[in-house]
Structure formats: structure tokens, C-alpha cells
N, C-alpha and C positions, 0 to 999 in steps of 0.2 A: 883508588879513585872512588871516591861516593857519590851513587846517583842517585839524582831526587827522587824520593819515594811519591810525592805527590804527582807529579804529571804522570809518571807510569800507571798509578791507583786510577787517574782519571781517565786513562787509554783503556784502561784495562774493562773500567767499566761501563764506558762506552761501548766497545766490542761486544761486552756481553749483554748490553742492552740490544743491541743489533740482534745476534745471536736470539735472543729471545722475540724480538719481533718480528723475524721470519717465523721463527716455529710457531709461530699463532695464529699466522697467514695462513699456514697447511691447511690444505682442504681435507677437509674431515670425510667427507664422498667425493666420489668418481661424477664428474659430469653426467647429468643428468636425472641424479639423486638425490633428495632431501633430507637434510640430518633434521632430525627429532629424538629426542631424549639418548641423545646417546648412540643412537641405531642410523643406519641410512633406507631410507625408503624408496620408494618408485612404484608408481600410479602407471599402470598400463591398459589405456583404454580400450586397444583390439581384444573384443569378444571369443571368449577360449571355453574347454570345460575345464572343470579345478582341475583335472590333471593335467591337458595341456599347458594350461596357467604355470600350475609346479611347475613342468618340464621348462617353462619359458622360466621363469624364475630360476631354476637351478644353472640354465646354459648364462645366466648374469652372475655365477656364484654366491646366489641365494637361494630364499626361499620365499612360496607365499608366508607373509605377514603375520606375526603372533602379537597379538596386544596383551600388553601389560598392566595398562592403568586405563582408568578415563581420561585425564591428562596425553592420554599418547594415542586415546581415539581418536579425540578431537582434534591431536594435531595429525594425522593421519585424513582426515578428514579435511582438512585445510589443506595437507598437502596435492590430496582430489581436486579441491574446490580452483586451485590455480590454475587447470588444465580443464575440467571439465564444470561448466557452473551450474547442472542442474543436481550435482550429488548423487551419481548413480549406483547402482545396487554393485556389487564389488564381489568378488572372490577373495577372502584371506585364509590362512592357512590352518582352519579348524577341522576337525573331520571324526565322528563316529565309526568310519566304516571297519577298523580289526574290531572293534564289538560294540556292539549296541548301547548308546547314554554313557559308554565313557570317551568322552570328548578331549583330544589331544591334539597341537598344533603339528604341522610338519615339519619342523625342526628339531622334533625329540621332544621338546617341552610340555611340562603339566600345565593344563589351561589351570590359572587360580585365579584371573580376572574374566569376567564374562560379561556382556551387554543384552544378551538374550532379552525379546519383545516379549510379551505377556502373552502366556502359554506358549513359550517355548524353549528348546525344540521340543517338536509335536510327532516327527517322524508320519506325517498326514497321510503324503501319498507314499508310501512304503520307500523305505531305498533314499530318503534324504539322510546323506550322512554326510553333507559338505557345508561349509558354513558361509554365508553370506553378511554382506555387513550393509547400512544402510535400508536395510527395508520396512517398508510401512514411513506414515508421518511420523514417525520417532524419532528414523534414523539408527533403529536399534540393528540386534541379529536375530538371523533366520535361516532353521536349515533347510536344506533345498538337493534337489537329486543332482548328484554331481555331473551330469551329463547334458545339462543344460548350460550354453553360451550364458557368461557377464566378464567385466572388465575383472582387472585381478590388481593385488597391489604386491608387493615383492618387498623383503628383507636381507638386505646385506648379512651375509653368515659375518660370525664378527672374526673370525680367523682370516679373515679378508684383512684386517684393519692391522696398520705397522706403523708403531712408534706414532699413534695421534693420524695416521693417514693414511692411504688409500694403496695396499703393497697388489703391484702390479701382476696381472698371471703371467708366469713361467713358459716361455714358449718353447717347446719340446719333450712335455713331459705330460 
């Protein structure tokens, strides 16, 4: 018996149109999270120091925030501006403090983009080894003693992230 290859061909690739329009539906972040370039972020207004920040950060299985490009400030920045609309001074995840001027995010990674304000960092009043974003009319960065309260922003580790979305944590382990 031979079956028509046409209606099958057109079954077939309808399904896999379907097929495909879900997976594109996937939410790229966990509710509450804004995808920007790639990454998931989150704007967390409650006033912390960078370390409590991290610790908040980390208990989301992330981290405070590493910037990468201009392109990914400014959307980082919009991502703030939806929640908060005066653009407040921020916590992300830069920090001098294992040694002086070399500046490293807390994810592991080498800073090789920076937005640093004009003359800075200054290390002024001794002990700013934490990186702030947003300060001054610029908008720029600025380091600042990590023991002082601002808002923080947080990065999704990307070992979070399964097949295009969002792999749930593991309860029991």
C-alpha cells in the first residue's frame, strides 16, 4: 500500500512548526528577572552592603552584576529605571579588595570593560574597594567603602540556565 507522501510532509511540518513555537516561548529568566544580552538580571532595591548584596545575590544563585559592554549598562540601567525612576546609585559586582587597583568582578571574571567617572577609582577615603554604578551626573562608576548601604543589582550564574531556560534548583541537595 502506498501512502501519500504529501499530507504526511505537511503533518510533519506543521508539528514541527508547533515544536518550534513553543521553544521560543521559553522564558529565558525566572520571574522576576530581566534578560539583557544574553544574561538575566535583577534590580534589588533593599539597601544592603556589597557583601550582604553578594550574599543576597548568591541565595538567588547568582551574583552581584559584571558589566560587559556599554550596550549592557545601559540596558542594566533601564532594567533599574522600570522599578526605580530616579537611577540610584547601585552595588555591582566589582571589588579591589584581594589587592589594591586590580579590580575583579565577583563571579571570577577579569573586569575588561569599565565605566569608571573621571579620576577614578581614587581609593579617597582609604578602604573603597567596592564598585558602585551610577554616581555623579554621568551616571558613571565609583568606588566606595564596601560597608556603606545602596541598592545592588544581581546576575544569573549562567549554569543556571538549561536548554534556552530557566533549570529549576534541586530540592535536597
Amino acid at each position: 500500500m502506498k501512502m501519500p507522501t504529501l499530507p504526511l510532509l505537511l503533518c510533519a511540518l506543521v508539528l514541527l512548526n508547533g515544536v518550534a513555537e513553543s521553544q521560543g516561548r521559553r522564558r529565558l529568566c525566572p520571574r522576576g528577572w530581566s534578560p539583557a544580552y544574553g544574561r538575566c538580571f535583577k534590580y534589588v532595591s533593599r539597601r544592603l552592603t556589597w557583601a550582604q548584596a553578594e550574599r543576597n545575590c548568591l541565595s538567588m544563585r547568582g551574583n552581584l552584576a559584571s558589566i560587559r559592554s556599554p550596550g549592557e549598562y545601559k540596558a542594566v540601567q533601564r532594567i533599574i529605571l522600570r522599578v526605580d525612576r530616579k537611577l540610584p546609585k547601585a552595588w555591582i559586582g566589582g571589588s579591589d579588595a584581594a589587592q589594591e587597583k586590580m579590580w575583579l568582578w565577583s563571579d571570577g571574571r577579569r573586569m575588561t570593560y569599565t565605566n569608571w567617572c573621571r579620576r577614578q577609582p581614587d581609593n579617597a577615603r582609604c578602604n573603597e574597594d567596592c564598585l558602585e554604578m551610577n554616581y555623579s551626573g554621568k551616571k558613571c562608576w565609583n568606588d566606595l567603602n564596601c560597608a556603606l548601604a545602596r541598592a545592588s543589582v544581581c546576575v544569573l550564574k549562567k549554569r543556571t540556565f538549561w536548554r534556552g531556560g530557566f533549570r529549576p534548583r534541586r530540592v535536597g541537595h
